[in-house]
N, C-alpha and C positions, 0 to 999 in steps of 0.2 A: 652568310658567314663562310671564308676560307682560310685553309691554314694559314698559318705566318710566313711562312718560308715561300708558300706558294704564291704569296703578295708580293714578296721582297721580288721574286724573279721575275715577276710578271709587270713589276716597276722599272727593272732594267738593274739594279740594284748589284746582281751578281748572280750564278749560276746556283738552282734553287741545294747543291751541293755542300756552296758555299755559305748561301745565307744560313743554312742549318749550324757551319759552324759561328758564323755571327751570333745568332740566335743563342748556341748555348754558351758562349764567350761575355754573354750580356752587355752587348753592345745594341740593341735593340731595344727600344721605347716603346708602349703603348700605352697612351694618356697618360702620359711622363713618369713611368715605372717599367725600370731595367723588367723584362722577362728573359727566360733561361729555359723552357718547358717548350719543345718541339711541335707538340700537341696542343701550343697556343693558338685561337680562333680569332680570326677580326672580321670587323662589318665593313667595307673601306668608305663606306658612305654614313659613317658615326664613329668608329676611332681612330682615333690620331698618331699613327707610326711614325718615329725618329730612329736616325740614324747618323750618328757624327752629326747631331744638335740640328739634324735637316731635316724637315718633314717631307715624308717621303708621298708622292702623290701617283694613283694610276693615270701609266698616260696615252691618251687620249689618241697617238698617230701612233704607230709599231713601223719603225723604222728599220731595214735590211738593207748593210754596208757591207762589199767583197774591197778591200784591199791589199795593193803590194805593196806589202810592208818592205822598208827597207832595212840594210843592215845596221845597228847602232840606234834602234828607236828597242826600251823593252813592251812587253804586252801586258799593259796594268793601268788601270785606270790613272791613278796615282802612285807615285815609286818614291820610297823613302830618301831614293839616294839623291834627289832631286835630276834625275837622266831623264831624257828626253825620252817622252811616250807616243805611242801610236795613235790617241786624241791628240796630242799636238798636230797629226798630219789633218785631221777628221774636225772640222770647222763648222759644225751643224750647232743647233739652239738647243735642238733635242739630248737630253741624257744616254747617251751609249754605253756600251761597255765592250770589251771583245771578248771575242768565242774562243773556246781554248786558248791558248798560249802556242807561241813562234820564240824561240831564244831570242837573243838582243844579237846572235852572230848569223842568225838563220833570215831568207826574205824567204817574201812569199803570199800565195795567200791566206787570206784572215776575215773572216767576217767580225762584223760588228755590231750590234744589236740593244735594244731594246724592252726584247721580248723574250722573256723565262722561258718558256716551252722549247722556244726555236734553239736557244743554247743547251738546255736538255737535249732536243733531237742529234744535234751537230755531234753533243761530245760525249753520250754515253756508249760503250762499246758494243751493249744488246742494239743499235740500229745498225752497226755498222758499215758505216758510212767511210767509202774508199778515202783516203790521202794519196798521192801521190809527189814526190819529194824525185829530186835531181840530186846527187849526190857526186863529187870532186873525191877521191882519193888518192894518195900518196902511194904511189908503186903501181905496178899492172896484177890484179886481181885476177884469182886462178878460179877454174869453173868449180876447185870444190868448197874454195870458201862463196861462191855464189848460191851455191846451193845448201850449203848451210846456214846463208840466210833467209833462203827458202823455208826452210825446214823450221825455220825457229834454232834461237840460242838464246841465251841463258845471261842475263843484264840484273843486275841487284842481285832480288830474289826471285825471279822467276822467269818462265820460259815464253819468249815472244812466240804468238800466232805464227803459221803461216805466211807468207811479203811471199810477193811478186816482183820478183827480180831479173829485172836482166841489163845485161852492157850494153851501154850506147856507143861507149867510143874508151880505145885504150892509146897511148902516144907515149911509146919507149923514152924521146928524146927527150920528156917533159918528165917518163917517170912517175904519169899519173892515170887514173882510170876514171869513168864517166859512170855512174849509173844510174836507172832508175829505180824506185822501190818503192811500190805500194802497199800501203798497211790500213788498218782500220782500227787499231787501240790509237792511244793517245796519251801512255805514258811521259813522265817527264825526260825529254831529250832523248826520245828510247831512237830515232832512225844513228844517230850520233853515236850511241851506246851499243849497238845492234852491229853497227863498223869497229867499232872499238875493241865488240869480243872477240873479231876474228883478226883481230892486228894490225888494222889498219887508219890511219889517222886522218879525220876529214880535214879536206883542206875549204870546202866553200860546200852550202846546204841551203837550196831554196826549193819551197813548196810550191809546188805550180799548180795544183787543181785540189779543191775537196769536191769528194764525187765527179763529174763533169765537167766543173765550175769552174773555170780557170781564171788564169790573171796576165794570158800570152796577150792580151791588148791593151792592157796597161802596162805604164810606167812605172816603175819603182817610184813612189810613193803617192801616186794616184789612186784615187778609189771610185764609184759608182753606187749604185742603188741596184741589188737584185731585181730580175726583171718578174713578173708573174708566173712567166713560168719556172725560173729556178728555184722561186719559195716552193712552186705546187712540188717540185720536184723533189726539194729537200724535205717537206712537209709531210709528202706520202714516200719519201724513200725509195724513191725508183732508182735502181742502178742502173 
């Protein structure tokens, strides 16, 4: 017997985060009765879980996809607005889903997955696991708002971590700044937001590595198969 939410993620379903809010939304089946109770048990080899009238099944290969997402795809399984999604790039047989969330204005990398646990490791912020992000701004960027996103500033309600910040390239006649900035939360649009508080307005935002992991040999909207050792890596958290 294991939890419900722990099956749902481990089916590929959605982040076990997520399926929790599934779960108490009662959108959840087992032997064809909505449950809503977190503390729900299943046997996956005697009951029968549904989800959107699907029966949900463990699967059998655990599948790990790094791509460069491009600009104009969003990051969702399915999108209400009927827009164009990042499994439209991703042509496998297997059920995926992606790992965190990339805006629809942001490229970059993005894993894709399978596997509950593995989207647990990527996107909770106790692993914390590097991002690294390229960032376009509007104006030339002074060393003290650099270092006030060092420092952490102040987005919604609350105060960003720590970012590793520094200028790659600034060009007067463009009027724009280059940077890069490493973080390890994974708030929503927080590198966006994090320029925003200091006054400046992003003009282009692409993600180039989680952890180590990069996407410098692909193409925008190519993808691959993690190799064994960047699961081991992701897996045990080596920075």
């Amino acid at each position: 017997m294991e939890r419900l939410q722990k099956f749902l993620a481990n089916c590929g379903v959605a982040s076990r985060r997520k399926c929790e809010e599934l779960i108490t939304c009662g959108l959840i089946k087992v032997n064809g009765k909505a449950v809503t109770e977190l503390g729900t048990k299943v046997n996956p080899d005697i009951d029968i879980v549904e989800y959107n009238d699907t029966i949900i099944k463990q699967n059998k290969q655990k599948i790990y996809i790094l791509l460069n997402k491009p600009i104009g795809y969003v990051t969702t399984a399915k999108d209400q607005f009927n827009r164009d999604t990042v499994l439209d790039l991703v042509k496998i047989k297997e059920r995926v889903v992606p790992v965190g969330r990339l805006d629809m204005y942001t490229s970059g990398a993005l894993f894709l997955t399978n596997d509950g646990e593995f989207i647990y490791k990527v996107t909770h912020p106790k692993h914390e696991i590097d991002k690294t992000y390229t960032v376009t701004l509007k104006g030339i960027i002074t060393n003290k708002e650099v270092q006030a996103l060092r420092d952490g500033v102040k987005i919604d309600d609350y105060i960003t971590k720590p970012a590793k910040v520094k200028i790659l390239k600034t060009d007067k006649e463009k009027n724009q700044s280059r940077l890069e900035i490493i973080i390890h939360e994974g708030k929503n649009r927080q590198v966006r937001k994090m320029c925003e508080s200091i006054g400046r307005k992003v003009l282009a935002l692409h993600r180039s590595k989680i952890g180590n992991i990069g996407v410098k040999d692909l193409k925008l909207g190519e993808w691959r198969l993690l190799t064994n050792e960047e699961l081991y890596y992701i897996i045990n958290n080596k920075k």
